[in-house]
C-alpha positions as CSV (number, residue, x, y, z in Angstrom):
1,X,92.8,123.7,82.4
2,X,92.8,121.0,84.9
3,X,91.3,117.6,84.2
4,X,91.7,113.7,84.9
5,X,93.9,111.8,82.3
6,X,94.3,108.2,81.7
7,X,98.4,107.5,81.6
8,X,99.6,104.2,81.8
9,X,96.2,102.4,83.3
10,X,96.0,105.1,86.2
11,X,94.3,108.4,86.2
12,X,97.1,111.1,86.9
13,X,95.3,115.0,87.2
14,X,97.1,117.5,85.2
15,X,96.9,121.3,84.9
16,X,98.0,123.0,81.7
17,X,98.7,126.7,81.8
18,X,99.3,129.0,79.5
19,X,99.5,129.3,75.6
20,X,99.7,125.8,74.7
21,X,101.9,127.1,71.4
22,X,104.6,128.7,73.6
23,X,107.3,125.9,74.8
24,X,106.2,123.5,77.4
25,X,107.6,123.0,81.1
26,X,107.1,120.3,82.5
27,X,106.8,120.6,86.5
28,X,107.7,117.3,88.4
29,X,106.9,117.3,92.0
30,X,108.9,115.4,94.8
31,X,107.7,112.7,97.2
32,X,104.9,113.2,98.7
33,X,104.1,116.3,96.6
34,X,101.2,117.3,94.2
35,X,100.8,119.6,92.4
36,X,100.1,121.9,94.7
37,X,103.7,122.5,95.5
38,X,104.5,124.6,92.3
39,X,103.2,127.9,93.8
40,X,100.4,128.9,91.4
41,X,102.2,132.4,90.9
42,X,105.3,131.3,90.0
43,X,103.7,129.4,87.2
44,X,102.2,132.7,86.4
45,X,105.6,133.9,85.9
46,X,106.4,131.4,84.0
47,X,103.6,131.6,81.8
48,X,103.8,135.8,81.3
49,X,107.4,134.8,80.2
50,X,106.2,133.1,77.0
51,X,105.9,129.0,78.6
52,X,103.3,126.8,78.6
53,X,103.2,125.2,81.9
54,X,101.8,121.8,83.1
55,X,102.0,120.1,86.6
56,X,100.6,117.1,87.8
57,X,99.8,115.0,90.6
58,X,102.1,112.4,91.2
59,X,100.1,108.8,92.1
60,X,98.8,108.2,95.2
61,X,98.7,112.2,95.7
62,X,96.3,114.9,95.1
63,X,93.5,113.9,92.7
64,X,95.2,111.2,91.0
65,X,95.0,107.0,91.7
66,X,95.8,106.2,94.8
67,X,96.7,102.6,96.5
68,X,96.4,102.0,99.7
69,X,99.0,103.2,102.5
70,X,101.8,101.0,103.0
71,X,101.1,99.3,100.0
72,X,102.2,100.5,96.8
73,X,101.1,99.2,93.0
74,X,103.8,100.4,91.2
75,X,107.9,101.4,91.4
76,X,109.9,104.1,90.7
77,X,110.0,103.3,87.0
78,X,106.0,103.6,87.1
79,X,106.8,107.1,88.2
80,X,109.2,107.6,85.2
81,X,107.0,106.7,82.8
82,X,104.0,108.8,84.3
83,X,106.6,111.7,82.8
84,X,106.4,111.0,79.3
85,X,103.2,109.4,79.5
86,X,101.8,112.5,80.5
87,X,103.1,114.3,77.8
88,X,101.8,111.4,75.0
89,X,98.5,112.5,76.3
90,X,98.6,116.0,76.1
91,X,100.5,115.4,72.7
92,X,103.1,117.3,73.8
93,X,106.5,115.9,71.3
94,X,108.9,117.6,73.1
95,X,109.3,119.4,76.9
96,X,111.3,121.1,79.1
97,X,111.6,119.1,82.4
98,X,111.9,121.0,85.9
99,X,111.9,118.2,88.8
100,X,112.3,118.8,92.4
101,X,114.1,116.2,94.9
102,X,112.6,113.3,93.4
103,X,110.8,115.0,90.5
104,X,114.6,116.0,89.8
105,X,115.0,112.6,89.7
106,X,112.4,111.5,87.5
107,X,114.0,114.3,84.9
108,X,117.5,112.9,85.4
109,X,116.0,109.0,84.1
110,X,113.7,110.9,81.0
111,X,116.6,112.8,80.0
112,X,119.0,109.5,79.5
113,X,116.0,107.1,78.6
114,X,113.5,109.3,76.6
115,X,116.4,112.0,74.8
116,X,113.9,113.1,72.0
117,X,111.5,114.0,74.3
118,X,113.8,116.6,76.3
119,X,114.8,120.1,75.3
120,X,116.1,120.8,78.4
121,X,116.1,119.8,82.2
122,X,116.2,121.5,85.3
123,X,117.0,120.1,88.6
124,X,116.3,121.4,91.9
125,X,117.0,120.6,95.2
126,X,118.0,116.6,93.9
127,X,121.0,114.5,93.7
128,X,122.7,113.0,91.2
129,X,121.3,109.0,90.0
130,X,118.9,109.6,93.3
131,X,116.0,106.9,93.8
132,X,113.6,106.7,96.5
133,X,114.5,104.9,99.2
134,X,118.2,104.4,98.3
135,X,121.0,105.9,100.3
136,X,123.1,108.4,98.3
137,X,126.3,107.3,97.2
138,X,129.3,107.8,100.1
139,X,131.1,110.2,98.0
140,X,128.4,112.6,98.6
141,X,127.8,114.6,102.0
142,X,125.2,113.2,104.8
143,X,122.7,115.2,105.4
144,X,122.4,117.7,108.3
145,X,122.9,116.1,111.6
146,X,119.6,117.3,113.1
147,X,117.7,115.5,110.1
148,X,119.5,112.2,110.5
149,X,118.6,112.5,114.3
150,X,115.0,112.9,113.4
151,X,114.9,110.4,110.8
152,X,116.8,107.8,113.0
153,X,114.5,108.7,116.4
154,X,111.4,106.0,116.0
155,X,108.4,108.8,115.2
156,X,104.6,108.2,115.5
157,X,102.6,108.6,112.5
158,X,99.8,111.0,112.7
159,X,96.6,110.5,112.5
160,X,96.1,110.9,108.9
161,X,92.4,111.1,108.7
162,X,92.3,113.6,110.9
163,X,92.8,117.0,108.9
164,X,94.1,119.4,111.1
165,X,96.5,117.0,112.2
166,X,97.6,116.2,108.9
167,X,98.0,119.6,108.1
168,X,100.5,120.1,111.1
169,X,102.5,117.1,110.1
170,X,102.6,118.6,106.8
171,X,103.9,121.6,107.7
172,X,106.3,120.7,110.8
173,X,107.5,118.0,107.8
174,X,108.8,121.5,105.8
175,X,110.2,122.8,108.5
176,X,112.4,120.6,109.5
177,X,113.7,120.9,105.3
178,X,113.3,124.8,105.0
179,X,116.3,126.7,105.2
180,X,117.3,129.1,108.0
181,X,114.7,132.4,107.5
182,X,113.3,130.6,104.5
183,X,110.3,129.1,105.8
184,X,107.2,131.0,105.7
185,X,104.8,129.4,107.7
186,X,101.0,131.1,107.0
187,X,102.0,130.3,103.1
188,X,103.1,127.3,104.1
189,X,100.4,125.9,106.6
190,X,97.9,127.3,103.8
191,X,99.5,125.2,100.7
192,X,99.2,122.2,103.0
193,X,95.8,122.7,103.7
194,X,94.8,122.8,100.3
195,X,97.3,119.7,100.1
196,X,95.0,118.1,102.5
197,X,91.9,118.9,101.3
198,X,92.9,118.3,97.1
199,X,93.8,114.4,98.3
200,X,92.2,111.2,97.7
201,X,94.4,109.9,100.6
202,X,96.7,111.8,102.7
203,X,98.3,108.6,104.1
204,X,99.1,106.6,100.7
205,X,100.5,110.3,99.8
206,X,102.3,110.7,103.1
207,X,103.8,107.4,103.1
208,X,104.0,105.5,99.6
209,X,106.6,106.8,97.5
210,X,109.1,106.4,100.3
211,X,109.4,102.6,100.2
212,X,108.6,102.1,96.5
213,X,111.0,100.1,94.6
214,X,113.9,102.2,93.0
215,X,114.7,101.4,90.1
216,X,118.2,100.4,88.4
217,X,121.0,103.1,89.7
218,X,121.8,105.1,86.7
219,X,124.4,107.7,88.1
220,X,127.4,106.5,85.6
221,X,125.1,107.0,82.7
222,X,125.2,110.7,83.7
223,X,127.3,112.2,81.4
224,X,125.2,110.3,78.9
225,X,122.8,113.6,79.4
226,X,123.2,115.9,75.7
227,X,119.9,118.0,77.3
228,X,121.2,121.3,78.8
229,X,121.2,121.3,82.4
230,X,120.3,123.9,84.9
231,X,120.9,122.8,89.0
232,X,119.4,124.8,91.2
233,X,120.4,124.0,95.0
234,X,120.0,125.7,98.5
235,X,122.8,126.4,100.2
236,X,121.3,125.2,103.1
237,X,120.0,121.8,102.4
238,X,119.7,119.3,105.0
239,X,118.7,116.2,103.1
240,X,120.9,117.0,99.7
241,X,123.6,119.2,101.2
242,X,124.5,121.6,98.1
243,X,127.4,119.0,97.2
244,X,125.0,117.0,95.3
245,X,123.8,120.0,93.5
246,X,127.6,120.7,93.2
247,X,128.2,117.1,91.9
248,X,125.1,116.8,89.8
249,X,126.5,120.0,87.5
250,X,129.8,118.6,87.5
251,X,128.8,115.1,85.7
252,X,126.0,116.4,83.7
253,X,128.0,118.2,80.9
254,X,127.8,121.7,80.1
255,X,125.9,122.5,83.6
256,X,125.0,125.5,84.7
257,X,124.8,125.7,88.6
258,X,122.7,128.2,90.6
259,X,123.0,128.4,94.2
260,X,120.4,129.9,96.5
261,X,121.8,131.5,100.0
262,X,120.0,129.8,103.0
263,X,117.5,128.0,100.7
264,X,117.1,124.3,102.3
265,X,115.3,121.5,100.7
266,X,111.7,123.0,99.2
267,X,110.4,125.1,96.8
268,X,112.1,128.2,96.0
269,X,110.6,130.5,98.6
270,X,109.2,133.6,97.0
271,X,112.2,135.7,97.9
272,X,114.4,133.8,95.8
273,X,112.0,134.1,92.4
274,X,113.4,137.3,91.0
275,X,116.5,134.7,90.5
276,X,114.5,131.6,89.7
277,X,112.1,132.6,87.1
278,X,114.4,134.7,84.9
279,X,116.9,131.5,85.4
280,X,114.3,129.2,84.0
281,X,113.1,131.3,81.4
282,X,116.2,131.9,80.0
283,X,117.1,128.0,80.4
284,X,113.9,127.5,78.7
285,X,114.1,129.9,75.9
286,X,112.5,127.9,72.4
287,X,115.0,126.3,70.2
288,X,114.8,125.8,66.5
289,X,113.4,122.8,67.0
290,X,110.8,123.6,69.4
């Protein structure tokens, strides 16, 4: 069931899946990212494994409150709460969380701030204490020289009332992140055409959560984490090489890490499912307690 809830004086739209009495996972998008982005099958997977699966559109992207481009109502620690607000409203006590890049992120601050609320967390293609618009720590590798170029080259934004336009950024965007032989463009340029056409505003999405404020660091608090952890990281990451997967499992206690081969920064790409799913579902299996 999809529907419009009110969280923290915005409307955030949220999809629950599933038999709500089967353990919850919750799916955090990145930046930029709605819903969407969690492949409707693979919550199927998730869901004929015995999980009750929500995702949700981030602010400012797919269906949910948007502010105008550039210009931002809220921080990181808006985003944050969103997480466990969510969950208040679906009167959900207690969730797995899956977060990817800065979803991952969002599940790294609910796990140390919010404990009760967390039976587990899953992090995927992030880095450890990462908040928008903050350079990783030095200890951790740059990422891939091409990106850097890119990202350093001044780039014209695209006309972002212009659909077919935005698509293509959209798509030449995940490109640029996909691993080598891991991008499949027709599935691709077809999720970001939905993308398009699901948001309230494809510029405040495009551009807002990369110069909200970040938050307080919160990497030293770490091993602070009594959730189990799961890190799931591409081998071929450009933004997050996999030594912040690498690191992340190393000061989360009790890790367990899962590398994909060639996967970059995205979505597990189909191929790599028959590993993710059974991954997550044992991760996720109900405690006691749950």
């Amino acid at each position: 069931m999809r529907e419009k809830l009110d969280v923290n004086g915005v409307e955030l739209c949220a999809e629950t899946l599933g038999d709500p009495r089967d353990p919850a996972i919750l799916l955090i998008a990145g930046a930029h990212c709605s819903m969407d982005w969690w492949d409707e099958e693979l919550c199927a997977r998730l869901c004929a494994g015995g999980r009750s699966v929500i995702r949700y559109d981030h602010r400012d992207t797919g269906q949910s409150t948007a502010s105008p481009a550039g210009a931002p109502g809220y921080g990181f620690d808006d985003l944050v709460g969103d997480a466990t607000g969510l969950l208040d409203r679906l009167a959900v006590a207690r969730a797995h969380l899956a977060g990817i890049s800065m979803g991952g992120a969002i599940a790294q601050r609910v796990a140390l701030e919010q404990p009760a609320r967390v039976a587990s967390v899953t992090l995927i293609a992030t880095s450890p204490g990462m908040r928008p618009g903050a350079r990783p720590d030095q200890d951790l590798p740059p990422m891939a020289p091409a990106l850097l170029a890119h990202h350093t080259r001044p780039q014209p934004a695209p006309d972002w009332s212009d659909r077919e336009a935005s698509i293509a950024a959209i798509v030449a965007a995940q490109r640029r992140l996909a691993g080598e032989g891991a991008f499949d463009e027709p599935r691709v340029r077809e999720l970001a055409a939905r993308v398009v056409d699901r948001s309230i505003d494809v510029a405040a999405a495009q551009t807002n959560h990369g110069i909200v404020e970040p938050g307080r660091p919160y990497r030293d608090r770490l091993p602070e984490i009594g959730a189990p952890a799961l890190v799931i990281h591409g081998t071929a990451d450009p933004l997050f090489p996999p030594g912040h997967g690498e690191a992340a499992a190393r000061e989360i206690p009790g890790s367990e890490l899962v590398l994909l081969d060639r996967v970059g920064h995205q979505p597990p790409p189909v191929r790599t499912w028959d590993t993710v799913v059974p991954a997550l579902l044992r991760h996720t299996a109900a405690g006691p307690d749950l």
